[in-house]
Structures are given as C-alpha cells and as structure tokens.
C-alpha positions in Angstrom: 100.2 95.3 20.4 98.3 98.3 21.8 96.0 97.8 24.8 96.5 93.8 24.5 97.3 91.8 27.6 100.8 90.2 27.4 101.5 86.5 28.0 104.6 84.8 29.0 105.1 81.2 29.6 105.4 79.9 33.6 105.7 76.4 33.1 106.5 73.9 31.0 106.5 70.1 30.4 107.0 67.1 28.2 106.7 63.4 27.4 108.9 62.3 24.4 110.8 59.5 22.7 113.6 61.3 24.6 112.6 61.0 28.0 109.8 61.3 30.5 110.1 65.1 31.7 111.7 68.5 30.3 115.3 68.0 31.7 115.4 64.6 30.3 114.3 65.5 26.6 116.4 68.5 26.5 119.4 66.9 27.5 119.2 64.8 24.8 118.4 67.0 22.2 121.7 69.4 23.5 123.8 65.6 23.0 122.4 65.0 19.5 120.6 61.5 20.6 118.0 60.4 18.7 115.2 58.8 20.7 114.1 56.8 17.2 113.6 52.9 17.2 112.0 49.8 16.1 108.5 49.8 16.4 107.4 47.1 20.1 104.0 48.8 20.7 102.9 46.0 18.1 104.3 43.7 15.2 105.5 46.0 12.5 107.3 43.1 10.8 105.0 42.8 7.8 104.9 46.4 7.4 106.7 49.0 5.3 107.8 51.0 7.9 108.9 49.4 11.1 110.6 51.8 13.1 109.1 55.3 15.0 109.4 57.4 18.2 107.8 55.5 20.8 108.1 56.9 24.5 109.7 54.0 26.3 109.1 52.5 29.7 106.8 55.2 30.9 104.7 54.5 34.2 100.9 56.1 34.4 100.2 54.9 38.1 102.3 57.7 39.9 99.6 60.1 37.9 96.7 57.7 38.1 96.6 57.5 42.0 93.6 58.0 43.7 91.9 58.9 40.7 89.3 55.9 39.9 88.8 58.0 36.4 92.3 57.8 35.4 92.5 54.1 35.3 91.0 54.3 31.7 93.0 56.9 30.3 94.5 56.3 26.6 97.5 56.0 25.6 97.6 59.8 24.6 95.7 61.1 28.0 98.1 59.5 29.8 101.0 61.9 28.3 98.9 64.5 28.5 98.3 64.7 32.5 101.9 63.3 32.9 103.1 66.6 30.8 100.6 68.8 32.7 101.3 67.7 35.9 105.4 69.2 35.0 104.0 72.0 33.9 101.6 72.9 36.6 104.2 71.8 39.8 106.5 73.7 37.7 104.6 76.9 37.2 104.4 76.7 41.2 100.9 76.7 40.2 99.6 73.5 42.4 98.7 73.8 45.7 98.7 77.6 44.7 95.8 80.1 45.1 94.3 81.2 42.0 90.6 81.3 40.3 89.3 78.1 38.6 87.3 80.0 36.9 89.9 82.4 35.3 92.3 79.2 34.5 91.5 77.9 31.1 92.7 74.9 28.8 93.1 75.4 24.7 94.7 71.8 23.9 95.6 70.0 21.0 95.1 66.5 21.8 94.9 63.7 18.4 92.7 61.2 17.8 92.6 58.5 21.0 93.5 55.3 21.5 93.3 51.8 18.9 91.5 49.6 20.1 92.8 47.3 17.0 92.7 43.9 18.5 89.4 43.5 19.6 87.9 45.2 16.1 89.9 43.2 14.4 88.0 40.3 16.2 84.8 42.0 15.7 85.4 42.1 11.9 86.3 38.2 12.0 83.5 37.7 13.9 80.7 39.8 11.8 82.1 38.8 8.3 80.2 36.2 5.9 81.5 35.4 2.5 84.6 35.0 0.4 87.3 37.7 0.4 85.7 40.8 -0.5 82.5 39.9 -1.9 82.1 39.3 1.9 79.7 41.6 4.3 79.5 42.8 7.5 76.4 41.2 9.2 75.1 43.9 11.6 73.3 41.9 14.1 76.7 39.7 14.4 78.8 42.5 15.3 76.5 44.1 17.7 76.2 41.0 19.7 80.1 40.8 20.0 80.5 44.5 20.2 78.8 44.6 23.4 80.2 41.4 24.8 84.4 42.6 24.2 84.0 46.9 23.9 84.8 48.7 26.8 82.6 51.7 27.0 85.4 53.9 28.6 87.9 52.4 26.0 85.6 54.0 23.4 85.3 57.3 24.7 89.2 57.5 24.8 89.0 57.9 21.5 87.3 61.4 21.5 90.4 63.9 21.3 88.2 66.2 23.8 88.8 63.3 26.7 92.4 64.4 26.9 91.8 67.9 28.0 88.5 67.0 30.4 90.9 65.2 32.2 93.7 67.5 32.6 90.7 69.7 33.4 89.2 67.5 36.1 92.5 66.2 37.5 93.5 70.0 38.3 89.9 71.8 39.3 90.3 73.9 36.1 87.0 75.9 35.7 88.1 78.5 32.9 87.3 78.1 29.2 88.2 74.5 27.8 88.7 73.8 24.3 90.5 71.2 21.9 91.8 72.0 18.4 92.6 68.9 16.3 94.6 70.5 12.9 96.7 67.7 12.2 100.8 68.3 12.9 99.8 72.0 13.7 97.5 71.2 16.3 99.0 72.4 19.4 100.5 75.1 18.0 97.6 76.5 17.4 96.0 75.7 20.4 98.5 77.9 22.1 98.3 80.6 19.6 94.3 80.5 20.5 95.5 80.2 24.2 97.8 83.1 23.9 94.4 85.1 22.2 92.4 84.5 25.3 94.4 85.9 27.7 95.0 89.3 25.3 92.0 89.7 25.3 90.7 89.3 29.3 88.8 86.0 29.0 91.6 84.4 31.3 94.2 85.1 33.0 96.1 81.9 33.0 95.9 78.5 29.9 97.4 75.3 30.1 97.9 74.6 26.5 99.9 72.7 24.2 99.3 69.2 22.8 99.5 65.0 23.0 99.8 63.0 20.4 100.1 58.6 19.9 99.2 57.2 16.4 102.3 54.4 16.6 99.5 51.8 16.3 98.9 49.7 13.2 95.8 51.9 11.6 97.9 55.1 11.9 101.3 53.2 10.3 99.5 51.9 7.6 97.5 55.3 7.2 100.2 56.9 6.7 102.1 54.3 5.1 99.3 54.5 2.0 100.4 58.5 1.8 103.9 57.2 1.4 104.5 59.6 4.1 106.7 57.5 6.3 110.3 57.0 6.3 111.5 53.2 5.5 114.7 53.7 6.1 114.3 50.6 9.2 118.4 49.0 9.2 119.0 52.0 10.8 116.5 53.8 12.7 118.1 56.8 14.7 119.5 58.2 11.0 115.6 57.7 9.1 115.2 61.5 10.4 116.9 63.8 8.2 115.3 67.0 7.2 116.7 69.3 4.8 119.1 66.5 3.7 118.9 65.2 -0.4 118.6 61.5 1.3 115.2 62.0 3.3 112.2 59.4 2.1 109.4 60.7 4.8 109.2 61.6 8.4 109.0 59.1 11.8 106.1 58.9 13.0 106.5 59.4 17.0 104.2 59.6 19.9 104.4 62.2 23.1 103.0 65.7 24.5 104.2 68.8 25.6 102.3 71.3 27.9 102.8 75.1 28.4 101.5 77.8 31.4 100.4 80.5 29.9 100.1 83.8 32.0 99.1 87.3 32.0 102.0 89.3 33.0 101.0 91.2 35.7 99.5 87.8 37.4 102.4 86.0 37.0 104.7 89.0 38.5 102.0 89.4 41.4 102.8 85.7 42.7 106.0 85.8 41.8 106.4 83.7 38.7 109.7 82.4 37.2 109.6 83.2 33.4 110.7 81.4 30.5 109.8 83.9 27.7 107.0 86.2 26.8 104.9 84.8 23.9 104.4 88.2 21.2 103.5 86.5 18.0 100.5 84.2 16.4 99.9 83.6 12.7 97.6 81.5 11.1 96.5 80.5 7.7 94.9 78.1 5.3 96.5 76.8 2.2 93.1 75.7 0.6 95.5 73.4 -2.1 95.6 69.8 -1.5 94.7 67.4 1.9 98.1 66.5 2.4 100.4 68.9 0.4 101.9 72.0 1.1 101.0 74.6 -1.6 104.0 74.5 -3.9 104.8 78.2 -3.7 104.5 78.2 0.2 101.5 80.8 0.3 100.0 79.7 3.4 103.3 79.5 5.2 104.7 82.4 3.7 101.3 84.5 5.0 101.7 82.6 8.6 104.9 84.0 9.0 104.2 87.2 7.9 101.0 87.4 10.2 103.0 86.3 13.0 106.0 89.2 12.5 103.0 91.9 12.3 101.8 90.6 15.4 104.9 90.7 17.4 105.7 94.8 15.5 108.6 92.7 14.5 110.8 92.6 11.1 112.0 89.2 10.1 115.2 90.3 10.6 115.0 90.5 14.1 114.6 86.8 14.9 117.7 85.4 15.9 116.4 81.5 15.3 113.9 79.9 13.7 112.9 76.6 15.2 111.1 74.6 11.3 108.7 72.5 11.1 111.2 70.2 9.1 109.5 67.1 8.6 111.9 65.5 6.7 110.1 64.9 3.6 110.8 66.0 0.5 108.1 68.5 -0.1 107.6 69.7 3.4 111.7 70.6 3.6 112.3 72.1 0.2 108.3 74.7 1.1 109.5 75.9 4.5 112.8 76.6 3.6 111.4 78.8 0.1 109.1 80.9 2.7 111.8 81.7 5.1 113.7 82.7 2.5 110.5 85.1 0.9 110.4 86.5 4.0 113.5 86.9 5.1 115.3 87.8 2.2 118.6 88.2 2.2 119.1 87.5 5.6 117.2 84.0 5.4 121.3 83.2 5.3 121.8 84.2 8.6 119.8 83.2 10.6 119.8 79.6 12.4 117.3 77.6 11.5 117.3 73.4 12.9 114.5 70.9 13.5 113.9 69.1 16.2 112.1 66.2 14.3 115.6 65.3 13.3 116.1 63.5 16.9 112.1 63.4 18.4 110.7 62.4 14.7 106.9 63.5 13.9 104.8 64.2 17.3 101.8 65.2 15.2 99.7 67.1 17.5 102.2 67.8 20.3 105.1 68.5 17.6 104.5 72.2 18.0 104.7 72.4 21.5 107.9 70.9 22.5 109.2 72.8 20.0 107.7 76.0 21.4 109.7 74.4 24.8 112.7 73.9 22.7 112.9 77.6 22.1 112.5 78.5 25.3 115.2 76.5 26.3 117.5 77.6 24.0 116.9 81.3 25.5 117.8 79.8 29.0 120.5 77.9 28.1 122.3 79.8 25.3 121.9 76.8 23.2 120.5 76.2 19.6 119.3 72.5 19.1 121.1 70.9 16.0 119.3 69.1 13.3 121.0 65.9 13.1 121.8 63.4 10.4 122.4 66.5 8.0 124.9 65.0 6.0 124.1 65.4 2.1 123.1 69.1 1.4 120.0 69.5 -0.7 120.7 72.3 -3.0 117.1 73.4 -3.0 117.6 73.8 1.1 120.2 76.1 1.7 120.4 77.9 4.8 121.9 77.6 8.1 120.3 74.2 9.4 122.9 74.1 12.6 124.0 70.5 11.3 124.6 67.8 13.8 125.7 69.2 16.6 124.3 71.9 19.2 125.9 75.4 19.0 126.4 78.0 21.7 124.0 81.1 21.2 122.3 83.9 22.3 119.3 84.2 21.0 116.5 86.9 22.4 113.6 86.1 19.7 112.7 83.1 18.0 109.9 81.5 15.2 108.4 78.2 15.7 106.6 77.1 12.3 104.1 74.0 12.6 102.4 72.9 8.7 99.4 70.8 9.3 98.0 68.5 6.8 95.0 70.1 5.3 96.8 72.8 5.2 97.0 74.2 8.0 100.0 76.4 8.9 100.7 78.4 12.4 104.0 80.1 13.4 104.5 81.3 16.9 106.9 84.1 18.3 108.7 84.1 21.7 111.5 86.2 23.2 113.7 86.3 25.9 111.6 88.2 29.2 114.1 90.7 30.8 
C-alpha cells in the first residue's frame, strides 16, 4: 500500500427490516430470522409483488428533537441520521474533540421520498380526455401543484438531502459527497471514503448508505423488470439466493453507516476497532442497464482490483460476504467470478448472503454487509444464507446454508453489483 494512510472502521450502525440498531439486526441474522413481510407502507393487493422488507415501528422524534429541520425529513433521511447517530455515539465520536473541517461524509443515499398520493391527485386533477388520448393541461396542474406540494417534501426527494442532514445535524465541515450507483451505492461510497482518507484529504468519513423505494412507483418499477420475487403466501422463504427455486429479490428498505478513521487518529483518542478497511475495486460492465455481463467481466476485474489493492491473493480471504440477490442471473454471475478468481479454492471458502434474511437494501445493501463482516470478525460467527434448500448446480460453493456457523475469519470480501453495471468489492480484516 506504500506511503497510503490506513483506515479502520470506529463505528458502526444500522436500520433494517431486522431491527432498529446494530445489536438488534445482528442478532437476528446469527438466529436465521428473516425480517421479510407483507407489504403495509401502502395497498399492494392489486400488485404482483406484495411482500418486501419494510423496517417496522420505527420512531424519528427521539432523532428529530430540537431540530425544526428534521421535522421534514424522508422516509430514507430519517434512517440515515438514525444509523449515524449509532455510529457516531458509537465511535465515542459525539461530544468528542475533533476538526469539522477534517471530518468528511461520502454517502450513498437513493432516490427520496413518494409523494404518490398527492401526484396521483395532481394527475386526476390536470387530465382532459378519454383514456390515453387524454393530456395533461399545464395551467391545471400548476394551480393544484402549488395549492397540495410541500416545498420541503420536494426537496426530500434529492438523494443529496440525506447526507446535508447528517452533515448539519453533527457540525461536519469536511468534504461531503453522495454517490447514487444503484444496489452498489454505498459500497462505493465507502470505497471513495476509504480513498480520501489515504490520501490526506481527511482524517475521519461517515460513510455508508440509506435506502426506501417500498412505495408503489418503485414496486411497480421494478415489477416491469420482473425483478421482484412473487413468491407472497409465504414471505420470509421469497429470499433464496443461490437456490434453483429463486424468481427475483425483496425489495427492502434501511441504512447502514460506518466511521472511517486514519489509524494513527483513531489510536491517538483511543478508538475501539472493528477492522482495518485494505481493499477497494471498482469497475464498469458497459453491457446492459440491468444485466450483469454474462461472463462476469466487471465483477471478475472488481475483485481482482480489490485483492491488488489489499497485496492480497484470493486465497487469503477466509469469507466472502456476495452480493446474492437472489435472482437468477445475479446468483449464477457472482458465483462464476469467485470461482475465476479463486480457482480451486473458490470450494473452500465460505461464501453466504445476507439478502437471504434483510432482502434488497438497494443503496444501503453494501453497507450492512460491510457491518456484517465486521461482526463476524468480532463474534467468530459467519452469517448463513437461509432458505437454501434446492442446490442450483450452476451455484456450487460453500453458501453456509441455513444456519450460522462458528468461525474465525481474519479477512473478508464484500461484493455489491449495481444495475448499470456497476460492480465494487471491498476488503476488511481483523485489526490486531
């Protein structure tokens, strides 16, 4: 890595179909629970897919206290400060003493919130003519627009308003920046993070990424790419990567948030450390806008960029945390790279997804499965993939099936495949 900074990871936290905090969604990824339902952020009944990850019963007002601009925060903002307010209290970083200037955010926050109900009206309202020989009149739905639109509702929207928050919330001054690259989003963004600090521009990032499409433009989006699982009599089985029976992934909702630090300034105030970030590849496919490249040439290259990175050769990573979407393509790619790369020993090593019991967090997937390592490290504990229960012969490695199994791992790859695309893999290892 010659004269590079190094980075390790000081805090961490997460809001998922799981649970409202780190300890919460861990637990239940160690139990095999899947946090996969049917769809009550709106009617889904007329839809093909009717079930997702939603995070339940969460409670912004604890975060939004005393802050007049938070009362207008999206669906997705809100998981974002509520994950970076873990992080930060867990870093021992609030309240602390360190230079808002120096103390940077790289985020990957999606799309905002769906205002669907009141453009839905708009549309009523604005329409004249039959069916679709119909047209918008202009003047009709400017009137109404400015009677029902909230401006602040609008802005939410923006995928930049997530990070200006967290920035705002916690007086953070350094570089701020927002990467929207589909389901590889905040992967990248810590990658990028990770960058900045190597290279002197910081010494500490919040990164990571938040994520909630479970609204009915971003089912039926997706529903059109035939993307979705419909597998809706029994939601908490409709997640099954790697397995011959998967028809699509869950769509879920959620964030997950990381510290990153320069070494030296995390030893200096005393730090705990959950694992020393060493690895960052990123590529391109430049194939299709919503298929992986067939041979797995982007990921392949992502992996391989990552390993040079880290002065590392595959065979030293004890587990690889997949993307493993659960759909057909995606499963039967990832698992031909690892196995270009790896070789022989693509047989060995572990390999399980997450999505199995979270489902799809788009733009935060990457991060709380960056978490999910990092846990595993602590705990000596590899996540399982659950609802593995029909082998796909075309996926055939070591997918720890069902049930979580007792490890010690020192190294481990993260893979996140974006639509467009868009492929990052991440390295961590245990800090000694």
């Amino acid at each position: 890595m010659g004269n590079k900074r190094r980075v390790v990871i000081t805090g961490i936290g997460a809001i998922t179909p799981l649970g409202h905090d780190v300890a919460s969604t861990w637990k239940g990824l160690c139990e095999s629970r899947s946090g996969v339902a049917k769809i009550t952020l709106f009617d889904a009944s007329s839809f093909p897919t009717k079930i997702a990850g939603e995070v339940k019963n969460f409670d912004f007002a604890p975060y939004a206290a005393g802050e007049e601009f938070l009362g207008y925060a999206g669906r997705h903002s809100q998981f974002a400060i509520a994950a970076a307010d873990e992080a930060m209290r867990d870093s021992g970083l609030l309240g602390g003493k360190w230079a808002p200037e120096r103390f940077g955010i790289y985020f990957g926050a999606g799309d905002g919130g769906c205002d669907f109900d009141n453009f839905v009206s708009l549309l009523n309202y604005s329409w004249e003519g039959e069916g679709t020989s119909g047209e918008i009149i202009s003047e009709r739905y400017i009137e109404r627009a400015a009677k029902i639109l909230s401006l602040y509702t609008e802005l939410e929207q923006e995928p930049c308003l997530a990070p200006g928050h967290i920035a705002r919330k916690f007086k953070l001054r350094g570089p701020v920046f927002n990467c929207l690259t589909a389901c590889a989003a905040s992967s990248q963004a810590i990658g990028e993070a990770y960058e900045i600090i190597q290279r002197g521009d910081a010494d500490i990032m919040l990164s990571g990424g938040s994520h909630s499409m479970i609204h009915p433009f971003g089912v039926v989006g997706f529903n059109l790419l035939t993307a979705l699982s419909t597998r809706n009599e029994c939601p908490e089985k409709a997640s099954c990567p790697f397995d011959r029976r998967r028809d699509g992934f869950v769509l879920s909702e959620g964030s997950g948030v990381v510290i990153l630090e320069e070494l030296e300034h995390a030893r200096k105030r005393g730090a705990k450390i959950y694992g020393e970030l060493i690895g960052y590849g990123s590529t391109g496919d430049a194939y299709r806008l919503t298929d992986t490249h067939p041979e797995g040439r982007g990921a392949i290259k992502a992996i391989e960029l990552a390993l040079k990175d880290a002065g590392l050769a595959a065979q030293s990573i004890d587990y690889v945390n997949a993307h493993g979407t659960s759909t057909s393509v995606n499963d039967t790619v990832e698992t031909l790279a690892i196995k270009k790369v790896f070789g022989d020993y693509a047989k060995k090593v572990p390999v399980s997804s997450i999505k199995s019991m979270l489902g799809h967090l788009i733009a935060a997937a990457g991060a709380v499965e960056i978490i999910a390592c990092l846990l595993a490290f602590r705990d000596d504990i590899i996540p399982p993939t659950i609802n593995y229960e029909e082998p796909d012969p075309e996926c055939d490695l070591d997918y720890v099936p069902n049930k979580a199994r007792k490890a010690h791992i020192n190294t481990a790859m993260s893979n996140s495949f974006g639509f467009g695309g868009q492929n990052i893999t991440l390295i961590v290892r245990r800090f000694e």
